[in-house]
C-alpha positions in Angstrom: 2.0 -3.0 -9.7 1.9 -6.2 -8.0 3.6 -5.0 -5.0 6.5 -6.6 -3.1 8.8 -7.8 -0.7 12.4 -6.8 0.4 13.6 -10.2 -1.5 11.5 -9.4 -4.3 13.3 -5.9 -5.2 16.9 -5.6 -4.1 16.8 -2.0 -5.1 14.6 -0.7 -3.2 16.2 1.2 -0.9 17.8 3.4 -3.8 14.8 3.8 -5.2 13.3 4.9 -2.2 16.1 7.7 -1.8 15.9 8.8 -5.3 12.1 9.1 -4.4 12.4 11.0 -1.2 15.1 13.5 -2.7 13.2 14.2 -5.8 10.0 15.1 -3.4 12.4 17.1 -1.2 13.4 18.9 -4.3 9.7 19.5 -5.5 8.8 21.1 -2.0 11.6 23.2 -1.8 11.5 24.3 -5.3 7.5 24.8 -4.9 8.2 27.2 -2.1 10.7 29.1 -3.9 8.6 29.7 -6.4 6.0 31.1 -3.8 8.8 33.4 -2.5 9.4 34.7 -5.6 5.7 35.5 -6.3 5.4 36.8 -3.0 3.4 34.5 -1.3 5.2 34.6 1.8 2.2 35.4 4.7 -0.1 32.9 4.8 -0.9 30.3 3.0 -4.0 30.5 0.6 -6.0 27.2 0.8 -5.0 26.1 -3.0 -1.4 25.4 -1.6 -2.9 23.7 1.2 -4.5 21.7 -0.9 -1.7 21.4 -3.0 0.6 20.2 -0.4 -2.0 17.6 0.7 -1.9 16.0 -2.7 2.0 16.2 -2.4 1.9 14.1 0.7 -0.3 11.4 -0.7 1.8 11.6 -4.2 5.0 11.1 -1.5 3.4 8.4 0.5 2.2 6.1 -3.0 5.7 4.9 -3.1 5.6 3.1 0.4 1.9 2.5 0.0 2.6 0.2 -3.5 4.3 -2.4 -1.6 1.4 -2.7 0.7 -0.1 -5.2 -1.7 -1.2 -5.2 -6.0 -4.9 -4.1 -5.0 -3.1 -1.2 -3.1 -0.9 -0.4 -6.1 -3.4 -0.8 -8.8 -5.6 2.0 -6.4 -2.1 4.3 -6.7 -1.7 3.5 -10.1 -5.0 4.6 -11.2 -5.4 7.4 -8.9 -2.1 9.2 -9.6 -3.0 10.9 -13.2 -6.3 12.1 -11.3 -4.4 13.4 -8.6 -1.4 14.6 -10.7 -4.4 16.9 -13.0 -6.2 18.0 -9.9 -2.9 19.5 -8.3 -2.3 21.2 -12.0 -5.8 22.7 -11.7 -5.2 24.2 -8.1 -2.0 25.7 -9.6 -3.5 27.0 -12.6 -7.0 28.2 -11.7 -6.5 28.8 -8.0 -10.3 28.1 -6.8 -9.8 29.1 -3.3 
């Protein structure tokens, strides 16, 4: 939460690739699921909006080191985003 430098975690380059591979797996396991429901002209605007939210869930982990005010904004803001992606899949507003 308090951010950090390259000295200050030694790891976090690993933790970086575990982050970016776990994203890559989310995406292409979101549009296999898409596939199989048959979504596979066009894009209705709750997966738009849905992978919107998946880039700024994927870009919090480069944005954290920025500085703590930064991360503190991630940290709070990531459980609103996280339940505001579940509602788009859920309840498909648009």
């Amino acid at each position: 939460m308090r951010g950090g430098t390259k000295a200050d975690m030694p790891n976090r380059r690993q933790i970086g690739m575990v982050h970016g591979l776990g994203m890559l797996f989310i995406l292409v396991g979101g549009f296999g699921m898409l596939a199989r429901l048959g979504m596979t002209s066009g894009l209705p605007g709750w997966i738009i909006a849905k992978l919107v939210i998946w880039v700024f869930v994927g870009s919090a982990a480069s944005w954290v080191y920025r500085g703590a005010g930064v991360a503190r904004g991630f940290l709070l803001a990531l459980p609103f985003v996280a339940a505001l992606a579940a509602f788009f899949a859920l309840y498909k507003p648009f």
